[in-house]
N, C-alpha and C positions, 0 to 999 in steps of 0.2 A: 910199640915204642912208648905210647903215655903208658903203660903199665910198668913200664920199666923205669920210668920219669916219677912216679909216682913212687915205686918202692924204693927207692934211691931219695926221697924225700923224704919218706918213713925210717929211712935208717939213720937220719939225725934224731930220732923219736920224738918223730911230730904225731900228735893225735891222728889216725885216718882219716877221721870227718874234719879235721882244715888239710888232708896231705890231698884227697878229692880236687877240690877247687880253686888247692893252693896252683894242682900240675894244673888244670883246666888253663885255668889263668897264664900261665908261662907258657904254655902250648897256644894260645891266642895272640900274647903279643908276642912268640916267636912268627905264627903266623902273618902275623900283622907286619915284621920284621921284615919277615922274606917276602910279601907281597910290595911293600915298600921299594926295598932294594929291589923287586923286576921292574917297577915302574919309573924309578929314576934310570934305572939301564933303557928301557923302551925308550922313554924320553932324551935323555942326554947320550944316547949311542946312534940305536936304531934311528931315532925319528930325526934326527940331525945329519943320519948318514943320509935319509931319504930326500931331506931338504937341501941337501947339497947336491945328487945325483940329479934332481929335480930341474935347479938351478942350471945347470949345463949340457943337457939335452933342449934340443930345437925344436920339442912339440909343445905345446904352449897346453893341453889337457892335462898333464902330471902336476903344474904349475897351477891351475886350477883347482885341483884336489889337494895341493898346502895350503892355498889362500881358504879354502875352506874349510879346512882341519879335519879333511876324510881320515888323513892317517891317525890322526890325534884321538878320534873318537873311535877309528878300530884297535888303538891302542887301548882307551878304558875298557874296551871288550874283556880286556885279560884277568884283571885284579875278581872281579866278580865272578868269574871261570876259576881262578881259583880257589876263590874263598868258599865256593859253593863246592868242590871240587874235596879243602882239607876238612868241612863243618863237619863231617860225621865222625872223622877219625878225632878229632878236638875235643865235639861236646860228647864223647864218650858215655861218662857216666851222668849226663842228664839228658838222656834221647828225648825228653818233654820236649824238649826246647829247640832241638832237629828242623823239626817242623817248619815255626815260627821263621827260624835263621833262615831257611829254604827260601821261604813267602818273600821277605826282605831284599835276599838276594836276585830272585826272580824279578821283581820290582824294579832294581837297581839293572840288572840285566836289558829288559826291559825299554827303561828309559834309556839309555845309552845308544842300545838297536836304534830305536826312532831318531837318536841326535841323529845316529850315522844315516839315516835314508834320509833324513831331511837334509842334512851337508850333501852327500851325493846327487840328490836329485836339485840343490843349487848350481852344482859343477853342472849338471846336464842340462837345466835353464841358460846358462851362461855361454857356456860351448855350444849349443844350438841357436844363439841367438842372433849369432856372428856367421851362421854356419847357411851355406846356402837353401839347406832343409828345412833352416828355422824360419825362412821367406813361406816357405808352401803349408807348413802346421804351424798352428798354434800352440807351439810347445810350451807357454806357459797354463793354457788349461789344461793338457793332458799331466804336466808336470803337477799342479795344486791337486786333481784327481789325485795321482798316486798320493803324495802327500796327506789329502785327509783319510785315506783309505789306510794310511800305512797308522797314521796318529787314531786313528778312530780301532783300528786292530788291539794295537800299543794300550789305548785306556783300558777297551775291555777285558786285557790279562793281568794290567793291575787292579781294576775294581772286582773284578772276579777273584784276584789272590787276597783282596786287603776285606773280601766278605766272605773268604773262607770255599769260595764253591769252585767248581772245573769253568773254565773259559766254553765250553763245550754245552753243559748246562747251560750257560749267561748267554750265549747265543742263542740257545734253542726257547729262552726266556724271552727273550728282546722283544719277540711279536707279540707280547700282549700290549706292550706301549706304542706299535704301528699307528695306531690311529692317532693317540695322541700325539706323537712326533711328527704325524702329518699333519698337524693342524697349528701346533705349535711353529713347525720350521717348513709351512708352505712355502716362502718366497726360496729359501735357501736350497732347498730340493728343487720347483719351477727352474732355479740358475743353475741349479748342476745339473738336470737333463739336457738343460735348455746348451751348456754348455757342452756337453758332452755330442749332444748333436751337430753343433756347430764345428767341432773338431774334428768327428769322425766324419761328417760329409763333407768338408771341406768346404764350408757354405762362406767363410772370413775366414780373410788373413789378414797380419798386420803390413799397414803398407795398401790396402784397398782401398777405395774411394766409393761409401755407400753413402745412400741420403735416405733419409725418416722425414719429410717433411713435416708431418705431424710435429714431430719431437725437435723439429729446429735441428738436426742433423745431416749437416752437407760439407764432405770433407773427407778426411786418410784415417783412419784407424790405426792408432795409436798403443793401444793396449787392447789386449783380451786375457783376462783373467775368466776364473770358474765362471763369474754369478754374473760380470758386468764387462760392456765392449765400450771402450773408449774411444770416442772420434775428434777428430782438432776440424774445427771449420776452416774456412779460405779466410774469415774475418780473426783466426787464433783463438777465437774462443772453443773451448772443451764440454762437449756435450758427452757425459753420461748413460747409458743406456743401459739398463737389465737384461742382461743374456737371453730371457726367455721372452723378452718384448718382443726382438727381431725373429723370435720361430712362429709368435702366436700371431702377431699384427704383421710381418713381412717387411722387407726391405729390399731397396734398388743397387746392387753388385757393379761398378761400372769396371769389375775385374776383365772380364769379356771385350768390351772395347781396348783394354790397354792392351792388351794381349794379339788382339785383331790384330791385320795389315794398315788399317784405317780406323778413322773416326767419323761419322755420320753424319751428314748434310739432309737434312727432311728442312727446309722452309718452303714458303708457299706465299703468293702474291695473287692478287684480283688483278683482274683484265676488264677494263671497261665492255662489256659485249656490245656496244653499240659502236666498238672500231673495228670493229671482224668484219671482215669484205675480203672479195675477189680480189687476188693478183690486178693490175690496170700493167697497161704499157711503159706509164711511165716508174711508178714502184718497182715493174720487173726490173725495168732499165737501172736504175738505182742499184738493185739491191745483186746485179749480177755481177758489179764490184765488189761486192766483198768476197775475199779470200777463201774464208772458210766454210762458204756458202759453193762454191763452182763447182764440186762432184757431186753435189746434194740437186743442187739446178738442174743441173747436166742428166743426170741422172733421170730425175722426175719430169721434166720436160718430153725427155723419149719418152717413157712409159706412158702419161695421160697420150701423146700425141699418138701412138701406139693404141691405147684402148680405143680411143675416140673415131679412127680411124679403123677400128674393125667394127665398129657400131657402127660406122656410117653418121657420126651426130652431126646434128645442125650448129656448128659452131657461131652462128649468127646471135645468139642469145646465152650468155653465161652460164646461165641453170642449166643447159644440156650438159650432160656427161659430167667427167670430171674436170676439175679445176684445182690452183692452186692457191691459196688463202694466203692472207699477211700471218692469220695466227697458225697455223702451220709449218711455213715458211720459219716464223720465228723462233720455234719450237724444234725447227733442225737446227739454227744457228745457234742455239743456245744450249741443245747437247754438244755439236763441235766445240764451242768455245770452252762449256766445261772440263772436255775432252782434253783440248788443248792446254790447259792451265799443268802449268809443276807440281802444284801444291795439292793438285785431285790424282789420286792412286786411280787411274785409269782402268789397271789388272782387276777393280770389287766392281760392282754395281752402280752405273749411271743410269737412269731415267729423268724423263721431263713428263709431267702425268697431266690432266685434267681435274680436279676432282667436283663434285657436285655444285652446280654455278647455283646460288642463291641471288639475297637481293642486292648483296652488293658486287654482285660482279663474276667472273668467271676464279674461281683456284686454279693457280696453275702453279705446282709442286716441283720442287727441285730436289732431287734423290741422288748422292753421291757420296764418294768417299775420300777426305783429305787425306794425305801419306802421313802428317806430322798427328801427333794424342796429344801434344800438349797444348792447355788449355789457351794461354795468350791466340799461341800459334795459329790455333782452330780458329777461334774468332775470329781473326783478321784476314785469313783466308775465305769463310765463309763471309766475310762483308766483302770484300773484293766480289763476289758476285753478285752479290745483292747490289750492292751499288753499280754494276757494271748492266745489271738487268734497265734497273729503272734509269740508265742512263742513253739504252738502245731502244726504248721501246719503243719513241717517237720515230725511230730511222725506218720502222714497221708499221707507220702510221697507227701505232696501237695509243691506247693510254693504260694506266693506272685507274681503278675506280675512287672515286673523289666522292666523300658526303662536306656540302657545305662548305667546301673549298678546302678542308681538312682530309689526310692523306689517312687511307683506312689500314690499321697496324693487321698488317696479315696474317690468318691464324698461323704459328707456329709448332711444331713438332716437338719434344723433350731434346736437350741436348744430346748429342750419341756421337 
């Protein structure tokens, strides 16, 4: 067809050497013509029908990919498919220049791919973010992954086309600058593995509640990106963190409790040891009114009377046999009461412990588990027993250990 363009130019007897460049030329901006008119039809037909079809369907994903010009940017896909597509038959008689046009339009090809996976992979941040699954990954790391993977692909077929050599070569190049790119772009590499780990093991999500004490981090997780995990404290201030901080130095997930049936009761109070004594007649007589004590009594009253009784003990002196204790005693009424409370998930784990009596007194550890996770909630249920403890202890003739008339703050466990 330009041969025919061209001798039909020649027969108004134009010189050959301007009839050349003269068709070249009019073969170009016909080109340029028709590639023009596909693009205003993609746009003013197609991409308007799409935006309308878009519009009155009830899935809200198609609606997604208009607001981010998915279709818009597979539209530019076309004009550079074609122009690459008519360049041979065009520049005919100057194949030099083939070439060059190729390089261009590859470029041009190229960038547009990358618009479109960057626009795409927005619609899939967006749609997963609302999305229940966007609760369990961190889909905006795995999303910025593909994205520089995709742009970092994208450069090296343009600077590999725009320095003449195969994409293929430029890869197989690349490792001589490893070490340098390691030393230059440590932190940025340290955040994408560091990243990358934290996604695929699912170590954070957004919406967790981790702490860094170190770093002044205690709080919900607000962002995670590739390189950095974002956290809001309880006080609203935003603490920053480097993705690979929490793989190298660790961090506390309180995801596991919320998850749980329960939330974690570990505190612990001193016992004066110098109030620990025998059962007496009148204490028992006391303490066999309370309620939630009569099957625990009941109970242990047979048994000791029972062993004692097949030992034959001298019941004339305390120390024979077994006996029952006010801290014992105490120590049943105060798993029942636990027991009894609305606010303790009775179905986990109740104990009442001992642990190693030092100089201020005996530990004695409360282990349970509240039904409500949230945080006011917790509290307030956990001080109802604390304060219900140091309110029963005298009805046990116990005390509290006292230094100096000041009350000794009991060691405590980590919130849970």
């Amino acid at each position: 067809m330009l041969d025919s363009l061209r001798l039909f130019i020649e027969s108004f007897s134009i010189d050959p050497s301007i009839a050349k460049p003269l068709t070249t030329l009019i073969a170009i901006l016909a080109s340029f013509l028709f590639i023009w008119i596909v693009e205003i039809i993609l746009k003013n037909v197609l991409l308007r029908f799409i935006h309308r079809f878009a519009a009155k369907t009830v899935t809200h994903f198609d609606d997604l990919l208009v607001s981010h010009n998915v279709f818009v940017w597979v539209a530019r896909i076309v004009p550079p498919l074609l122009a690459y597509r008519m360049a041979g038959p065009i520049l005919k008689f100057y194949p030099q220049s083939v070439p060059l046009v190729y390089d261009v339009l590859i470029i041009l090809f190229a960038i547009v791919v990358i618009m479109l996976l960057l626009s795409a992979l927005d619609v899939v941040l967006e749609f997963f973010s609302n999305h229940p699954v966007g609760k369990k990954l961190p889909i905006k790391s795995i999303v910025q992954v593909f994205k520089t993977i995709g742009v970092f692909v994208g450069l090296i077929i343009v600077i590999s086309r725009l320095m003449g050599q195969s994409p293929v070569v430029f890869f197989s190049g690349i490792g001589a600058f490893t070490a340098v790119l390691l030393l230059i772009f440590k932190d940025s590499i340290l955040g994408l593995v560091a990243g990358v780990q934290l996604s695929t093991n699912d170590l954070v999500r957004i919406g967790d509640w981790i702490t860094m004490p170190k770093y002044g981090a205690d709080g919900d997780v607000i962002d995670i990106s590739l390189v950095t995990v974002s956290v809001q404290n309880f006080d609203k201030t935003i603490v920053v963190l480097p993705a690979y901080m929490l793989i190298s130095e660790g961090f506390k997930n309180w995801r596991g409790m919320q998850e749980s049936d329960g939330r974690r009761i570990k505190r612990s109070f001193n016992i004066d040891l110098q109030t620990v004594r025998f059962l007496d007649d009148d204490l028992t007589k006391k303490i066999e009114a309370v309620q939630l004590l009569k099957p625990h009594l009941q109970a242990r009253h047979e048994e000791i009377a029972n062993y004692n009784r097949a030992l034959m003990i001298d019941d004339r002196s305390p120390v024979n046999g077994r006996r029952m204790t006010n801290l014992g005693t105490f120590r049943a009424y105060l798993e029942a009461y636990i027991r009894s409370l609305r606010t303790i998930n009775s179905d986990m784990m109740i104990m009442i412990r001992y642990l190693q009596p030092d100089a201020f007194g005996l530990p004695c550890e409360v282990y349970c588990f509240t039904k409500t996770k949230d945080w006011a909630a917790y509290e307030a249920a956990m001080a109802d027993v604390i304060d219900h403890i140091y309110a029963v202890l005298p009805f046990f003739d116990l005390k509290a250990y006292q230094l100096q008339g000041a009350m000794v703050v009991p060691p405590s466990a980590v919130k849970e």
